[in-house]
N, C-alpha and C positions, 0 to 999 in steps of 0.2 A: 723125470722127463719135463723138459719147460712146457709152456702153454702153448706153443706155438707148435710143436713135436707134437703136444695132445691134438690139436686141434687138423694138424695134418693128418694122422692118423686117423680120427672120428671122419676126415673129408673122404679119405680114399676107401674105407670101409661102405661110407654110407653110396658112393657111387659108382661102385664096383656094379661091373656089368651095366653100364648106362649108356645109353648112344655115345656114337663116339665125337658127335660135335659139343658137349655136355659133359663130359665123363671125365674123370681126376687133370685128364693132362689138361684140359682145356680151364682149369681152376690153376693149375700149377705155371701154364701160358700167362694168366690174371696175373697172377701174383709175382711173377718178374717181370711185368710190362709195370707194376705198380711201383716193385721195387729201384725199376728205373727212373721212374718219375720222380719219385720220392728225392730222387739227387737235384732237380730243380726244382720245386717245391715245398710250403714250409707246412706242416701239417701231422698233424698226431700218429705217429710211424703205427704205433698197433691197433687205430682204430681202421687205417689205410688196408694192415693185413689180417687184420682178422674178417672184413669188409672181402677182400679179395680173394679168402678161402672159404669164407660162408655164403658168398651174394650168389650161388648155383647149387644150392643146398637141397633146396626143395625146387625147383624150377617149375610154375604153374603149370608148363605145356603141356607137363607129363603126370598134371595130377588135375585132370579134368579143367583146367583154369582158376583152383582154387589157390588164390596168394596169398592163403593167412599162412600157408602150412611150412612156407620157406623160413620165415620169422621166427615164430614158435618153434622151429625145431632148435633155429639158432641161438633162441633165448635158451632154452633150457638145456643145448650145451655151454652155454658159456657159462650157467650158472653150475654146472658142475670141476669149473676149473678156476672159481675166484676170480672171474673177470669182475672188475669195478660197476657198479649200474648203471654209471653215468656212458661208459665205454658199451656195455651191453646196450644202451637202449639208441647210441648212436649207431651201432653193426647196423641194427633191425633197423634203423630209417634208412640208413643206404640199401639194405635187401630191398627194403619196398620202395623205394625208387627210382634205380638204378635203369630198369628197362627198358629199352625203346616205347614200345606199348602204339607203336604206330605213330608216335612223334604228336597227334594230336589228342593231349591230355592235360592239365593244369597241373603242376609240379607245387607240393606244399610243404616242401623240405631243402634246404641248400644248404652245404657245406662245402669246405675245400677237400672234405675227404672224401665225398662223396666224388665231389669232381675227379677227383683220380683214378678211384675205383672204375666211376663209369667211364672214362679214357680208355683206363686197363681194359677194361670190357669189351669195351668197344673195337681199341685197336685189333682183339683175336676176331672181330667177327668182320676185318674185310681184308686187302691182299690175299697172296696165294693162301692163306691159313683160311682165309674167311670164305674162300673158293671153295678148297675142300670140305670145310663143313655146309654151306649152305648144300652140296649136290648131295652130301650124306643126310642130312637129313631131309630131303628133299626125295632121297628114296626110300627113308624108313617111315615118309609118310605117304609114299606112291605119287606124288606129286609128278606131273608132268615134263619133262624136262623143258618143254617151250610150245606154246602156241602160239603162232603171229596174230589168229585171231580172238587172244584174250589179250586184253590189255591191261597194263600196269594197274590200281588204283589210288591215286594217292592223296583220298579224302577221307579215307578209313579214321571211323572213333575207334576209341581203344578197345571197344568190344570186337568190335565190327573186326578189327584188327586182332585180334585172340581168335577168331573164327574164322578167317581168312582161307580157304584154300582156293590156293594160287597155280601159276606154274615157279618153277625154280630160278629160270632165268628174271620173270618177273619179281621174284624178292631183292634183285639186284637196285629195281627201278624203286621197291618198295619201302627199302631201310636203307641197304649198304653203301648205294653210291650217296646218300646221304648223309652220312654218317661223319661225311670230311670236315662238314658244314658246323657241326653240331659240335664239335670239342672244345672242352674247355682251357685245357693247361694249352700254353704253347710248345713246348716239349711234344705234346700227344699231335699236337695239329701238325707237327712236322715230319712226325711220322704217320698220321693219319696221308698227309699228302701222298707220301711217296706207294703206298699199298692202295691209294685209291688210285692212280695211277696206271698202274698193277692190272686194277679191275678193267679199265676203261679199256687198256692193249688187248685182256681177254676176253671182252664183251666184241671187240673190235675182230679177232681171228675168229671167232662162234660165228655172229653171224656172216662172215666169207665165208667160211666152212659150211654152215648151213645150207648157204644161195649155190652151193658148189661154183664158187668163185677162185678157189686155190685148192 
């Protein structure tokens, strides 16, 4: 079994039964939005996908907000499958960097692999895919679906932002219509456009619908 075979396999074990904005398919979404990139882009293919099958490993949200635990898991599988340490200790910088974290954070990692990865990332969490998962999770945390009188925040520190409870519609205001802004590759920005796009037409029929306008 290659390392990559292992490596799927350890992903879909370890998140079997996991929400389903999170859970194997949303790593497997990653990892062909990377593998897409990867055909315009010039960048170390297996630290891109091992990057793209580990970086939701451990995902803090769902383990009290503790982000050593994504890392560590991921070191100590790669080190059971002879990944090189130069390649292992580049995964674990993209894990710990990769996240939105509220956008107001001081970044002390860059790569072009990371660049990808967080593209890949990024592109599943907006368009119709990003729709669906924000209202799934957005019910598996009882979240609101909208108040007109809460409004968006979008001064949040990173903590501030780990601690957030929002409404649903407002994480629209709060990451994903942002999200177009913030890519790296151009490849990803041109698909970021067309899914932000996407959002704007169904942020646009929500609130008609809401005002009972249509």
């Amino acid at each position: 079994m290659s390392y990559m075979e292992q490596t799927i396999d350890f992903v879909k074990k370890e998140l079997e039964g996991a929400e389903a904005g999170h859970d194997w398919f949303h790593i497997e979404r990653v990892y062909k939005n990377a593998l897409h990139l990867l055909k315009t882009e010039q960048a170390d293919e297996q630290v891109v996908l091992l990057g793209a099958l580990l970086h939701d490993i451990a995902d803090s949200k769902f383990h009290e907000g503790d982000e050593t635990i994504g890392p560590k898991k991921a070191y100590d599988f790669m080190s059971t499958i002879e990944i090189p340490e130069d390649v292992k200790k580049h995964v674990v910088q993209i894990i710990e960097n990769i996240s939105f974290k509220g956008g107001n954070f001081e970044k002390n990692f860059r790569s072009k692999e990371l660049e990808i990865v967080q593209d890949a990332d990024r592109l599943d969490a907006i368009g119709a895919i990003g729709i669906a998962r924000t209202f799934n999770y957005g019910g598996f945390k009882n979240h609101p679906l909208y108040d007109p009188a809460i409004k968006p925040n979008l001064q949040m520190s990173k903590d501030e932002y780990k601690k957030h409870q929002g409404t649903t519609i407002n994480h629209f205001y709060e990451k994903l219509l942002l999200l177009k802004d913030l890519m790296n590759t151009e490849t990803g920005k041109k698909m970021a456009l067309k899914r932000h796009q996407y959002m704007e037409g169904f942020l646009e029929q929500f609130y008609a619908e809401w005002n009972g306008q249509i």
